[in-house]
N, C-alpha and C positions, 0 to 999 in steps of 0.2 A: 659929472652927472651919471649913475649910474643908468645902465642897460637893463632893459628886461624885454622879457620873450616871452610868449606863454606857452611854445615848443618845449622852454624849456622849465617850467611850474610842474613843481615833484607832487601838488595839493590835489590839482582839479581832476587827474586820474582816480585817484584815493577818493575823493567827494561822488566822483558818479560812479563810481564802482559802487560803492555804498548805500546812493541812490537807487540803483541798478537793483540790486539785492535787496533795498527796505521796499521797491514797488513789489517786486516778484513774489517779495514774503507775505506783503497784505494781498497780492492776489490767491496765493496757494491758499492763505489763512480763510479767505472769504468763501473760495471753492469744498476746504474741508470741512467748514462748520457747517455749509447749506447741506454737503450731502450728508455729514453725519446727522442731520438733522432727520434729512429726506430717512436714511436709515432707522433712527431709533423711532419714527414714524411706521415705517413697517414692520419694526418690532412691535409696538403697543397695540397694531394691527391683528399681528395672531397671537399674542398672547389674549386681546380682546375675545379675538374670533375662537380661541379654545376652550376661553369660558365659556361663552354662548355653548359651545360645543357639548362642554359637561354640563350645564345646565339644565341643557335640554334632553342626552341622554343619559343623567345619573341622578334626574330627576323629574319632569316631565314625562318622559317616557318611560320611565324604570314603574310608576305610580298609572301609568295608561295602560303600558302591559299588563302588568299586576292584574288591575280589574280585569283585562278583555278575557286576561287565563281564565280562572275563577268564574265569571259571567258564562265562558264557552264549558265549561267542566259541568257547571250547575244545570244550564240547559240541558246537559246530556241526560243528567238525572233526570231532570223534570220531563224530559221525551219519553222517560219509556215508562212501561206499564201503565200506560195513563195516571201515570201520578199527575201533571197536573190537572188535569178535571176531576181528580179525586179530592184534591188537594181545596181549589177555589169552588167547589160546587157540593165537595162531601163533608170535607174534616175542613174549615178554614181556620179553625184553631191549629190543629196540626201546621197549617201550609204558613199562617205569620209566623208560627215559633221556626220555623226551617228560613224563612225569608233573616229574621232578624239575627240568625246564626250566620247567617252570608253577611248579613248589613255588620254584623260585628266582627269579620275580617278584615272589612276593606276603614280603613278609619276616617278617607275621604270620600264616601259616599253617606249622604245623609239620609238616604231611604232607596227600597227597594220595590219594587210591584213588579205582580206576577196577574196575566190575565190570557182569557180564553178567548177563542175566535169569534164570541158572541158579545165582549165588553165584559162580560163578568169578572172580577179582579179582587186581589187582596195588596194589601201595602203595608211595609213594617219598615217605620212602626204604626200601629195599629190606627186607624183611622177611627176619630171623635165623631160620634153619630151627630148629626147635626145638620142644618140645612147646605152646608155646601157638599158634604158623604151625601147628601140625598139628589142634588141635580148632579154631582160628577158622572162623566159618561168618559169612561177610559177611550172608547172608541173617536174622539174628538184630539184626543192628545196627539202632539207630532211623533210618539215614540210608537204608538200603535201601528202595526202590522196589518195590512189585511192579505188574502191569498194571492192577489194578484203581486203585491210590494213585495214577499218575504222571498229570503235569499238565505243563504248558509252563512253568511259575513254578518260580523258586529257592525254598529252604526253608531255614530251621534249625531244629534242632535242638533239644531242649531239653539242659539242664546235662546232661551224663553221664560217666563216667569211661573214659579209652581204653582197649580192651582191649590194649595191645603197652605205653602207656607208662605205663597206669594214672597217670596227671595229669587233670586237670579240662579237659573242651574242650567246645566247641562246633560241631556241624557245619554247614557251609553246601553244600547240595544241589542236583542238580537232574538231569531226566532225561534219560537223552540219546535221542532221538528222530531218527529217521531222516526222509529226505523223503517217502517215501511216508505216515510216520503211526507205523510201529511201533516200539515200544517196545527198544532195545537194551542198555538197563544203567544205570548210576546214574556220575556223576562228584561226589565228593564232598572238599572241601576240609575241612580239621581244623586249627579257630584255634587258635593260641597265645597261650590268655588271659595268662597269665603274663608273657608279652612286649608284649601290649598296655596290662597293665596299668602295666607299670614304667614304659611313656611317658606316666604318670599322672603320674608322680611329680616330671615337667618341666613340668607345668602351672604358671604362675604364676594367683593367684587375687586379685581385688582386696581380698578381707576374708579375714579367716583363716575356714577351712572345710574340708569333706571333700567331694571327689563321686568322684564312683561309679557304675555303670551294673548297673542290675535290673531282672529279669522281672519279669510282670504278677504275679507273687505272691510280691515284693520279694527272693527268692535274689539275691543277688550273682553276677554276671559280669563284671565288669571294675573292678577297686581298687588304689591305688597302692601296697596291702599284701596280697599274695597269698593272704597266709594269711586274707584274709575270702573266698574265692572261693565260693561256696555255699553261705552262711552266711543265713539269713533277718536281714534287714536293717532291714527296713521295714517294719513290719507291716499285714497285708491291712487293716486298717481306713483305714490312711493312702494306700495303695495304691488303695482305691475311690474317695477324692476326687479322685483324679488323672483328669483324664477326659483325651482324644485332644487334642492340640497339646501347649500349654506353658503353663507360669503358676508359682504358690505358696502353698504353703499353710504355717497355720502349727498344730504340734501342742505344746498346751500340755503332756503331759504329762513330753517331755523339754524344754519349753519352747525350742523349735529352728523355724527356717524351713526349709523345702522347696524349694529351685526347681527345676522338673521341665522335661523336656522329649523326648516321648515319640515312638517309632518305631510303623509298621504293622507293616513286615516285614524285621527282626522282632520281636514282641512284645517293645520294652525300654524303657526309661526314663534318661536321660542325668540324674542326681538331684546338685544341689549344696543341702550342708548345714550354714549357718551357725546359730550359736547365736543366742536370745534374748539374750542376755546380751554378746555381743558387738558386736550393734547397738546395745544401747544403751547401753552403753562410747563407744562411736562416736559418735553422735548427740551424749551429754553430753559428750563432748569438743570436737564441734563448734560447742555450744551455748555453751561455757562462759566464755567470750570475752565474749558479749552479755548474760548474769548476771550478770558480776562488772561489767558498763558497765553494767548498770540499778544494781547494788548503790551502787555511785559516785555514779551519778547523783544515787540517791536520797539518799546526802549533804552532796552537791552543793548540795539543794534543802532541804533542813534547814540548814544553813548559811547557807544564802542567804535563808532567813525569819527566823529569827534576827538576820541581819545587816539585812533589810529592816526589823524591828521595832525595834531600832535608830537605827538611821538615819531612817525617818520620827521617831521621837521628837524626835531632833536637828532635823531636818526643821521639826518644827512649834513645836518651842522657837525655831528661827532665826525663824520667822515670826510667832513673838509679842512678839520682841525686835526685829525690825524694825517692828511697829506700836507698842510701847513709845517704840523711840529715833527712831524714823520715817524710818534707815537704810535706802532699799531696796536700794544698791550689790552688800551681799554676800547677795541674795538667791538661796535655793537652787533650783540647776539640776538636774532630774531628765531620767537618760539611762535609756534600755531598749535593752538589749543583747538580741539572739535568735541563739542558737547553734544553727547546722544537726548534727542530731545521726542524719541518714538517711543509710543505708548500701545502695549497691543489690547485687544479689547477679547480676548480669546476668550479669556476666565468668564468674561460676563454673557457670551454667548455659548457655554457651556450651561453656564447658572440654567440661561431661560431655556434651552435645550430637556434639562433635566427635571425643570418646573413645568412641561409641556405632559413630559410622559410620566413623572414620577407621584402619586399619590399624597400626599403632603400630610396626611394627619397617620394612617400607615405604613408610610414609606415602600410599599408594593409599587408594582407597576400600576397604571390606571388605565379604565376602559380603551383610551385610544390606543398605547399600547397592545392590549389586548387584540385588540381588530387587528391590527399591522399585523401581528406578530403570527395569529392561526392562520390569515391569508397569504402569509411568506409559505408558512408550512404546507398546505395547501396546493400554491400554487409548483411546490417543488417535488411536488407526491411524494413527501415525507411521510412516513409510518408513525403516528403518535397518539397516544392518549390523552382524554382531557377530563376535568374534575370538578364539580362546581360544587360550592361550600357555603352552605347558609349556618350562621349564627344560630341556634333554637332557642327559640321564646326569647328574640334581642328586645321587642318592644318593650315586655315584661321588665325585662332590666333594666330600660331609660325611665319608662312610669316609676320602677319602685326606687331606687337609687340615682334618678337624675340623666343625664345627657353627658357630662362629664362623665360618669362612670362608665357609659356605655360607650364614650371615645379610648377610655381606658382599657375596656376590655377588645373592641374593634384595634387596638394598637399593640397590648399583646399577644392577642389570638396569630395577628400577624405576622408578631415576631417569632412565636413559635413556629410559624411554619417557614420565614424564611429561614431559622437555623436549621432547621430540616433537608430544605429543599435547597440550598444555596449552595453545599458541596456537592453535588451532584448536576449543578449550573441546569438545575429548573427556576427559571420565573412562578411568580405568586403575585396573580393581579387582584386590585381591589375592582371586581363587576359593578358593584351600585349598590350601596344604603351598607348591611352587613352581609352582603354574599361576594364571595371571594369565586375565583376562576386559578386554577393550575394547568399549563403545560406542558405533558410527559412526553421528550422526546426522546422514548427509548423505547425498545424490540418488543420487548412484553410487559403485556398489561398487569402481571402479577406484580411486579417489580414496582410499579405506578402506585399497584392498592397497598403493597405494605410500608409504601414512604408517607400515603396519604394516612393512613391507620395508626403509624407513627405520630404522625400529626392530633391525630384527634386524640388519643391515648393523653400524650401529652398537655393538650388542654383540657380534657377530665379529670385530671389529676391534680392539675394546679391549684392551689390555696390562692383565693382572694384576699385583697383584705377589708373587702366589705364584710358584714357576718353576714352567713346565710347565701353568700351568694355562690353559685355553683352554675360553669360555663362547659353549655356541648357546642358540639355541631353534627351538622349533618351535611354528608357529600352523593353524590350523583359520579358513576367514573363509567364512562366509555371510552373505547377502540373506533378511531378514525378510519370505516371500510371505503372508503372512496365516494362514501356519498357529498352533497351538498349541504354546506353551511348551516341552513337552516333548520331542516330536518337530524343532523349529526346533533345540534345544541339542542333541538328539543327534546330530542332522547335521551340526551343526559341532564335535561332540567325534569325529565318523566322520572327518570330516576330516584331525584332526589327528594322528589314532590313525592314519591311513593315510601321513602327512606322517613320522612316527616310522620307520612300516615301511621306506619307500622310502629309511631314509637321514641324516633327520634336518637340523637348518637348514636348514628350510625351510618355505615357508607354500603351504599347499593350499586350496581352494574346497569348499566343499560343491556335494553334487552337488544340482540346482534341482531342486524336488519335481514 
């Protein structure tokens, strides 16, 4: 009868060694996927959150600016010389042909009115004599001023309904003040949320979502479906976690994320809102790749213990046959083979790096770019110049040639400048819509004006191949003297805004503080 031991069993080492190994592999396996999970979740997170981010500053805000310029420029006019009480009380023909020259800059403002301290008003476009022109009392409207309310600051509005077109608007205010101090009437512009909102509906968004622009007590103002326009959206609960900048929140009970990103003035919220359910759609599909290669794996490894209990068996019969016949010629050779089975993910976290700061239809840098990079300089009292570069007459060229054309031309203009600017390792950001930003970090500002002058040379001279078409610009270039931020960029947007008036094609200096 033969003996047995299980001291002495060459199997059950091999077996839980194996065992040993297929538990530790499904635990590492379950720990890797949860957190690459957890991770590609806080990727979809800023990449979310950078959209909100451009959304709201390269488009929202780029079109609220815009107005508030223009609005502030315009009052200035209308302060002095008593032009406006000359204007609504002497010549009102005059004052709506000047009103409707402002209402036909701004292409999301669907009327404008101009009124004096007393109600008396003009609006362009012209208002139809008729019983409602006969009881309107400007002085009843939320945009009206009186002396005690008026301030130096723009204002809006809150949601209200027009009295002439009874549509949903918004007004943006402000007073017009003369030079001595007093108060002469209110210029007030009236958005066309409806036409703001439809350039919603061109947004491309990197995950399927909805955004939308709401007051501090979540009513709708701006939807790429009109018919939410003033509709409570958001409810104030979700509304108070929202504190001042940006970020996201997430509310479980429509199980949805929030990326916000919030105005002072005026009180709004720039809101993109993806579903729970959609990320992690998204995640498990991105996951799913490195599950179905653990699942493998791990049969892989079942296989291969099996085949190694085996095989030693044979193993160790060969080597009791060799001390038997005293053979050692076919004695067995043992190889170990090690399969690299790491995958890095660098490449992919470079991609979203470079899709964070890189302008996609341009290839410039992009606004947030931009921020970082003047408040680096800034903050290290670098010496440098900066340039800002508007397109002339771009609208002109998407109206007569389409939108296509006019990415075409926003795509060359670009390229010309970065062959330019590139060997001499300056950046060329794209600021918002067709105005470009350059940062000159070197000694002198001549050096600055004749790479930027090279630039614009270069796109005047360029053949299109539309017929007819013929592409300037105009730049704005000032010397960084150690003021602040704010004041620095608006002299060099005074600049260029002065460069437009005089003409256009061509680049103007800020004036030295």
């Amino acid at each position: 009868m033969a003996l047995h031991s299980r001291k002495l069993s060459f199997t059950s080492p091999i077996v839980a060694s194996v065992a040993g190994i297929l538990f530790s592999f499904v635990l590492i396996a379950v720990v890797v996927v949860l957190s690459q999970r957890k991770d590609l979740l806080e990727d979809y997170h800023q990449i979310n959150r950078n959209f909100t981010h451009n959304l709201a500053v390269n488009y929202t805000e780029s079109i609220l600016r815009e107005n508030e310029y223009i609005l502030g420029r315009a009052a200035i006019f209308f302060s002095r010389d008593n032009q406006l009480d000359t204007l609504v009380n002497g010549d009102p023909e005059k004052g709506i042909e000047l009103l409707m020259h402002l209402q036909n800059l701004m292409p999301n403002v669907s009327s404008v009115s101009l009124t004096d301290t007393q109600g008396h008003h003009l609006r362009a476009p012209a208002i139809v004599a008729g019983k409602e022109s006969e009881t309107f009392d400007a002085r009843t409207r939320p945009w009206f001023l009186a002396q005690a309310e008026s301030s130096t600051f723009s204002h809006y509005t809150r949601p209200y309904q027009d009295y002439f077109t009874h549509q949903p608007t918004v007004t943006l205010f402000k007073p017009v003040i003369s030079p001595a101090g007093q108060l002469k009437g209110t210029l007030a512009f009236h958005l066309d949320l409806t036409s703001m909102g439809f350039t919603l509906r061109q947004m491309v968004a990197p995950v399927q979502g909805e955004f939308f622009v709401v007051e501090r007590d979540g009513k709708v103002i701006l939807h790429p479906d009109t018919g939410m326009l003033f509709k409570n959206y958001v409810s104030e609960a979700l509304m108070d976690q929202m504190t001042s900048g940006e970020g996201h929140i997430y509310d479980r009970a429509s199980h949805s994320w929030y990326y916000y990103y919030s105005f002072t003035n005026p009180d709004w919220f720039v809101i993109y809102r993806v579903t729970g359910t959609t990320l992690d759609t998204l995640t498990r599909r991105d996951t799913s790749s490195v599950v179905w290669g653990f699942i493998l794996a791990t049969v892989i490894i079942l296989l291969f213990g099996l085949y190694l209990r085996h095989a030693s068996r044979t193993v160790l019969m060969n080597i009791i046959n060799a001390i038997k016949t005293g053979d050692v010629k076919s004695a067995p050779r043992l190889e170990a083979m090690l399969s690299k089975a790491i995958e890095s993910n660098k490449e992919r976290e470079q991609a979203w790096v470079h899709q964070a700061t890189i302008d996609a239809l341009t290839g410039c840098k992009n606004r947030r770019a931009f921020d970082a990079d003047i408040a680096a300089l800034m903050n290290n009292g670098q010496p440098f110049a900066m340039a800002l570069v508007d397109i002339d007459n771009f609208k002109s060229i998407n109206d007569t040639w389409g939108h296509l054309s006019g990415d075409i031309v926003l795509r060359n203009v670009a390229r010309e400048g970065i062959q330019i600017m590139q060997p001499h390792h300056i950046s060329l950001y794209r600021y918002g819509g067709e105005e470009f930003a350059v940062l000159f970090p070197v000694p002198h500002i001549d050096t600055a004006f004749s790479l930027l002058e090279s630039w614009r040379l270069q796109v005047a001279e360029r053949t299109w191949r539309e017929e007819n078409l013929h592409v300037t610009f105009s730049a704005g270039l000032g010397e960084w003297q150690q003021e602040l931020l704010e004041p620095f960029i608006s002299s060099v947007d005074a600049a260029l805004y002065k460069a437009k008036q005089q003409g256009k094609n061509r680049i103007l200096r800020a004036a030295s503080a």
